[in-house]
N, C-alpha and C positions, 0 to 999 in steps of 0.2 A: 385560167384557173379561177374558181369561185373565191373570192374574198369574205363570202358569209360565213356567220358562224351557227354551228350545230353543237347546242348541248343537248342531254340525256338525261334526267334525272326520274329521282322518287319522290312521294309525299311524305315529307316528315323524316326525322329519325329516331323518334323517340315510340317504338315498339314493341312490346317484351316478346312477342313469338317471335322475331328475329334473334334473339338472346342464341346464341346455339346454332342459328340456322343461317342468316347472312353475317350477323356479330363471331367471332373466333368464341370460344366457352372462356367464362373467365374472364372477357373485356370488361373493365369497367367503365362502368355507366357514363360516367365522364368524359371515355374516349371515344364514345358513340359516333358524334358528330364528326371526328378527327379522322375515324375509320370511314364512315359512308360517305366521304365527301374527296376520299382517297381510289373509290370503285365506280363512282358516278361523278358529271362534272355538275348538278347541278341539284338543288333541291327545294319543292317547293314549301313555304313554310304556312301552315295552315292556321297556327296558335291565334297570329294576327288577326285573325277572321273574329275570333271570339273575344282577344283581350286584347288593352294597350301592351306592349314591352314596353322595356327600358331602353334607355341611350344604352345603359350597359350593355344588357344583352345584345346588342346588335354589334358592339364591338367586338365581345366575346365570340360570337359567332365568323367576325370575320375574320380576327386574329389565328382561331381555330383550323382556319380552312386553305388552302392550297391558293397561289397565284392562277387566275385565270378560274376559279370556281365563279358561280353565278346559285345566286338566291332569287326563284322570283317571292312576291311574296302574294296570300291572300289580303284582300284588301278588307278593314272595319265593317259589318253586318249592318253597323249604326249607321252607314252610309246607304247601303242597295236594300236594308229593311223596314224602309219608311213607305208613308201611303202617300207623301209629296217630295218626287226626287228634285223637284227644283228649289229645296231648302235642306238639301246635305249638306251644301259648303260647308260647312263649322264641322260636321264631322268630318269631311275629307281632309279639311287643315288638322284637325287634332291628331288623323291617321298619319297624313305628310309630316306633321311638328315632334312623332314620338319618336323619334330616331332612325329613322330608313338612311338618312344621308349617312348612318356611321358605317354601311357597309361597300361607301365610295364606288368602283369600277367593279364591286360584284354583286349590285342590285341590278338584279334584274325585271321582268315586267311585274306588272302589278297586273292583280285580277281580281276583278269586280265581282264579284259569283250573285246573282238574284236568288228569290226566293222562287217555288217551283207555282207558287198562286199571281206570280206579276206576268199578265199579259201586255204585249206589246202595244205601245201609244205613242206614236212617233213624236208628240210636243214633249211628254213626259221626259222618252230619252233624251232629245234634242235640248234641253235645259239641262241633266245630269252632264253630259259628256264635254257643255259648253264650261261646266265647272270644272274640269280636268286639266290641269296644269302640266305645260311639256316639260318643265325645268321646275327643279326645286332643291336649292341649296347650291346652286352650281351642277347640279346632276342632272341630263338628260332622264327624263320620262317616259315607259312606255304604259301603256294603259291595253287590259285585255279586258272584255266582256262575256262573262259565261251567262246562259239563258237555259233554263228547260222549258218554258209553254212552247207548244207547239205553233204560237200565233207568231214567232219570232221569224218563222221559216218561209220570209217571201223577200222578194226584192227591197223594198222601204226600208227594211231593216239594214239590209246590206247597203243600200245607199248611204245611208245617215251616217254608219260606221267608215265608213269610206272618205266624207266628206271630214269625220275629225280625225282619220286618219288612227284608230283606236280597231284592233284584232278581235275578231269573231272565235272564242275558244272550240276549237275545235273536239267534242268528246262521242268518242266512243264506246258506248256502256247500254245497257236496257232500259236507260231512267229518260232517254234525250233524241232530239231529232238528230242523227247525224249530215251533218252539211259542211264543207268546207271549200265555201267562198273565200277571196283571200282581199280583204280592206284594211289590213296596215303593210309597214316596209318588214313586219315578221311575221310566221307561223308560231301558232303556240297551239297546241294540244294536249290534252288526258286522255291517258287509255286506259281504260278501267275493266278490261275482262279480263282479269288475271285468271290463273284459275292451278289450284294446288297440285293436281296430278300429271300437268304437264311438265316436264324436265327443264324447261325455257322458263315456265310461267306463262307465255303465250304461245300458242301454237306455231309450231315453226312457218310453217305458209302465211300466216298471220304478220311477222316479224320480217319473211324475206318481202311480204307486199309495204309495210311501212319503211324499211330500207328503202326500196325503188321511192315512193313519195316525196322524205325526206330529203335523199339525192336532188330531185327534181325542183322541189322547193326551191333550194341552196344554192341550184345551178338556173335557176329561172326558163325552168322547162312547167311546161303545162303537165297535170295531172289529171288523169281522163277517167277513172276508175272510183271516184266517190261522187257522192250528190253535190249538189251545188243548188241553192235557194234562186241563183240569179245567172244568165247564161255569164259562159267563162268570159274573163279575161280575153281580149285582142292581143296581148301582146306581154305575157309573163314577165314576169323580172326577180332575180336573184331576191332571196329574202332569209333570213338570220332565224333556223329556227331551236324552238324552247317545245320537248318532250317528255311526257311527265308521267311513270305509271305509277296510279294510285287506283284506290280501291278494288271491288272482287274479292278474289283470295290476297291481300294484302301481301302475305307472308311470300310468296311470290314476287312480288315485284322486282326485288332485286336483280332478280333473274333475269326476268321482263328486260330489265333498263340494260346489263350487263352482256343480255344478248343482241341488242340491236346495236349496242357498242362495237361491241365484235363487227357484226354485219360492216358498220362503217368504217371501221379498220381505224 
């Protein structure tokens, strides 16, 4: 039996078209986080990306949320939206020094997201990812990499990511190359076709084919049915994965995450 672990979450929970539609009518605002983190086991918090938090709110957050919940979080802009990524240090520590460690055993990875104009330069990245600390505070670290240029989609890339041992995010959506090579000990993916008229959020053939994936992942079985930048794997191995619907018809999602839950029983 696979020892990994599989969560499922959403982006965010701070929504108002959920108000009425995944929120009960009449939740208040407050209990937001307390409710969505009661129907999914994971969520990714996106605020990060754009501003420091507090020590507070990162306790608030964890105090809020269930044993065995998982946050990943987006990681500082001031880090991945510079024109020389081998002088973020100071920002990675400012992002690492705001309070991530108060959410102990339910932080989860971190995700670096680029800008959609940063084409790939393998010295570039290979100085960013040397800046990436495995530990910090006493907490293991995982580090995810999102990219949209299309120049990211070759082997080099996936080598480099391999060698720091740092995950290729995996997205599915119209804005990105989809590929899913696999270069850390986890899976981490966005699915972002949500779409309002379907009853799931995503189409159900949609959700029964990320089921079967996911399984595969978890149980270190090969996955033969998406692209891949760089020939597979020799020899799969079990890996811990982190699923995330955001974007599309947002107002969906829940659904999206709630139904591949199901799926995995």
């Amino acid at each position: 039996m696979s020892r990994t672990r599989i969560v499922i979450g959403i982006g965010g929970w701070t929504f108002p078209p959920w108000c009425g539609t995944f929120y009960p009518p009449g939740l208040p605002h407050a209990r937001e986080l307390e409710f969505a983190s009661r129907q999914v086991t994971s969520i990714e918090i996106n605020g990060t990306f754009y501003r420091t938090q507090t020590v507070a709110s990162f306790a608030k957050w964890r105090d809020e949320t269930p044993d065995g919940f998982v946050f990943s979080l987006k990681a500082a802009r001031y880090a991945t939206h510079r024109r020389e990524l081998s002088e973020a240090g100071e920002s990675i520590g400012w992002f690492l020094n705001s309070g991530i460690v108060e959410l102990g055993a339910k932080l989860g990875p971190l995700v670096w997201q680029f800008p959609p104009t940063r084409q790939f330069d393998r010295d570039a990245f290979a100085a960013f990812l040397a800046l990436l600390p495995t530990e910090h505070g006493g907490l293991r670290l995982r580090h995810a990499i999102e990219v949209y240029h299309a120049s990211f989609h070759n082997a080099a890339f996936v080598d480099l990511l391999r060698e720091n041992g740092v995950a290729h995010v995996i997205v599915e959506s119209g804005r990105q190359d989809l590929f899913a090579d696999m270069t850390a000990d986890f899976v981490y993916a966005r699915l972002e076709r949500n779409e309002l008229a379907v009853p799931e959020g995503y189409a159900s053939g949609a959700l029964d084919a990320w089921t079967g994936r996911v399984r595969a992942w978890a149980s270190g079985e090969a996955v033969s049915d998406l692209p891949l930048a760089k020939a597979a794997e020799a020899e799969p191995k079990p890996r811990d994965c982190f699923m995330y619907f955001i974007g599309g018809d947002k107002v969906r999602a829940p659904d999206s995450a709630r139904g591949l839950l199901r799926r995995l029983g």
